[in-house]
C-alpha positions as CSV (number, residue, x, y, z in Angstrom):
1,X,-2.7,-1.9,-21.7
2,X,-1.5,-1.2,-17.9
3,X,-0.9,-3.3,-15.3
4,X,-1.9,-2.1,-12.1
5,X,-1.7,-3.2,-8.5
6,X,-5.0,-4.2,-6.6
7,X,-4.4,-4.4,-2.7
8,X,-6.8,-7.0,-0.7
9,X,-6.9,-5.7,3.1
10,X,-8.2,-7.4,6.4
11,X,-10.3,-3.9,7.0
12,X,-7.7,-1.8,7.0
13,X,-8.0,-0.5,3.2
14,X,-9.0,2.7,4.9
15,X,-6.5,3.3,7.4
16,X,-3.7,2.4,4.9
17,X,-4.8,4.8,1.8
18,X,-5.0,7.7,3.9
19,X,-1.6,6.8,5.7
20,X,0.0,6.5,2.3
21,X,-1.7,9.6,1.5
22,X,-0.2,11.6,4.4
23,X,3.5,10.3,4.0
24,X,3.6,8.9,0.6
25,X,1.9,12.0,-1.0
26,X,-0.7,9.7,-2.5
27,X,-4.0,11.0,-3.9
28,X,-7.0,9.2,-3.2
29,X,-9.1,9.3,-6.4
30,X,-12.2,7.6,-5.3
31,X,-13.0,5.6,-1.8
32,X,-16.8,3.7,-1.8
33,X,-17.6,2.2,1.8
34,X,-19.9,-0.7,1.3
35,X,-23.1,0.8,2.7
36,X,-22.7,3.3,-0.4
37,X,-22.6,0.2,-3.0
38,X,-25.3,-1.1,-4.4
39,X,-24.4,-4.5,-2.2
40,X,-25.4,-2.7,0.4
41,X,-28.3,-4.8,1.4
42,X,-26.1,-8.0,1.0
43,X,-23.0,-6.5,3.4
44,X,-23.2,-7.8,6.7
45,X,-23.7,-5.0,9.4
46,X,-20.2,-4.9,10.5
47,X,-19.2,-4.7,7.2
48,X,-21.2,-1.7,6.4
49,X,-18.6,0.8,6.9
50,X,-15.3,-1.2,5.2
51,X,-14.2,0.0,2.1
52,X,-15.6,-1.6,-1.2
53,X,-13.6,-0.4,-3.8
54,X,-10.7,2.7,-3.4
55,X,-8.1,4.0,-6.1
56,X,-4.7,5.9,-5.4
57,X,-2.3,8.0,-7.2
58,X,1.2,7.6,-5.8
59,X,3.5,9.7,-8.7
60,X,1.7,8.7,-11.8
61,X,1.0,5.0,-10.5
62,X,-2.8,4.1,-9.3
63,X,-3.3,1.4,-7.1
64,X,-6.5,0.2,-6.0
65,X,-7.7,-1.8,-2.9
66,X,-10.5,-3.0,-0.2
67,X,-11.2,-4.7,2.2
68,X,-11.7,-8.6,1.9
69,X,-15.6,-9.4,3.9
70,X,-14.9,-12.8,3.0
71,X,-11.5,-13.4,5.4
72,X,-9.5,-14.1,1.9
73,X,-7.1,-11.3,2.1
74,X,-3.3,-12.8,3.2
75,X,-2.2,-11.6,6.6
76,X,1.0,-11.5,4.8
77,X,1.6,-10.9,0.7
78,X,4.1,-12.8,-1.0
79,X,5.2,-13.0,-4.7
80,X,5.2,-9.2,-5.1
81,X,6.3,-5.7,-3.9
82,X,5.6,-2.3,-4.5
83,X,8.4,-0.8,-5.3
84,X,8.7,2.8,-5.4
85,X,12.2,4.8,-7.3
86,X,12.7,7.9,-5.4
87,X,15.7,10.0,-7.5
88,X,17.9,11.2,-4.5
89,X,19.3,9.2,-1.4
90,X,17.4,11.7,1.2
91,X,14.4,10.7,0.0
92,X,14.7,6.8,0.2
93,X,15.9,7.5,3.6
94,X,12.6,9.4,4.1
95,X,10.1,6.9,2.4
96,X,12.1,3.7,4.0
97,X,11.8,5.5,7.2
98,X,7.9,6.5,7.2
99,X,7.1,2.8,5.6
100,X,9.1,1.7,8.2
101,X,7.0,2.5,11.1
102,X,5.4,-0.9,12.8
103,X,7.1,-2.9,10.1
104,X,8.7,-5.9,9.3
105,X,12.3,-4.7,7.9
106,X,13.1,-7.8,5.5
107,X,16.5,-5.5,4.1
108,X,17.7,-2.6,5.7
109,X,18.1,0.5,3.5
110,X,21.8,0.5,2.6
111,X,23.9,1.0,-0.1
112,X,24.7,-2.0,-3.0
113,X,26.4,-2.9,-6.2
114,X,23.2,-2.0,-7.7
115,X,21.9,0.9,-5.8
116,X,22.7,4.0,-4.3
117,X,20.1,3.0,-1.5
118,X,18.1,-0.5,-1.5
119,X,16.1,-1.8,1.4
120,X,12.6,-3.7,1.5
121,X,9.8,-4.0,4.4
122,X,6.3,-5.0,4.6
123,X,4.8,-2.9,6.5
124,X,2.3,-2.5,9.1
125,X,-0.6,-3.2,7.1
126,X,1.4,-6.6,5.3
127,X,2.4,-5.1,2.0
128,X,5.6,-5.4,0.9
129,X,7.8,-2.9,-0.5
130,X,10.9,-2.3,-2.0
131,X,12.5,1.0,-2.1
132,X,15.0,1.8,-4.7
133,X,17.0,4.2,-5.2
134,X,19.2,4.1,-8.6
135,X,23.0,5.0,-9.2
């Protein structure tokens, strides 16, 4: 059994994914817009072209995601982070710098009794992360 992350976006399921996929190095494994589900006929016009269903691959993680037609999805996630373990300090640096683009820095990236580099954001599409990088 795995657990595995499912993101709930405000339309931006899209937009997100393929930003992670440029700077993260995530793989996008499948993306299904509504208008290609079977719920087609029961997706309301403007929702035709949001994304249904969509799975990543960031390292040997997935995590999966849409976009909420129902105005559910938080415009901010609590009780969680993604956190991601790069193994050298240049590439926290990196990843805490592209993540940090139109963020919310909750803990700048810094050195501490428990980590070479440790910082956390939610970032501009309201998920949090945490990026860590070991001693």
């Amino acid at each position: 059994m795995q657990i595995q992350m499912y993101l709930h976006f405000n339309g931006q399921c899209e937009a997100a994914f393929k930003y992670y996929q440029q700077h993260l190095g995530a793989e996008i494994l499948f993306m299904m817009r509504f208008k290609d589900s079977p719920a087609a006929s029961e997706t309301p016009t403007d929702g035709q072209d949001k994304i249904m269903h969509a799975t990543i691959r960031i390292g040997t993680s997935h995590v999966m995601g849409s976009d909420d037609m129902h105005g559910h999805a938080p415009h901010q996630s609590h009780g969680f982070s993604l956190s991601l373990t790069p193994d050298s300090i240049e590439k926290a640096e990196s990843l805490f710098g592209v993540l940090s683009e139109k963020a919310v820095i909750t803990m700048p990236l810094q050195k501490t009794f428990f980590a070479e580099r440790f910082g956390s954001l939610i970032d501009q599409f309201g998920i949090p992360w945490m990026i860590h990088c070991e001693k």
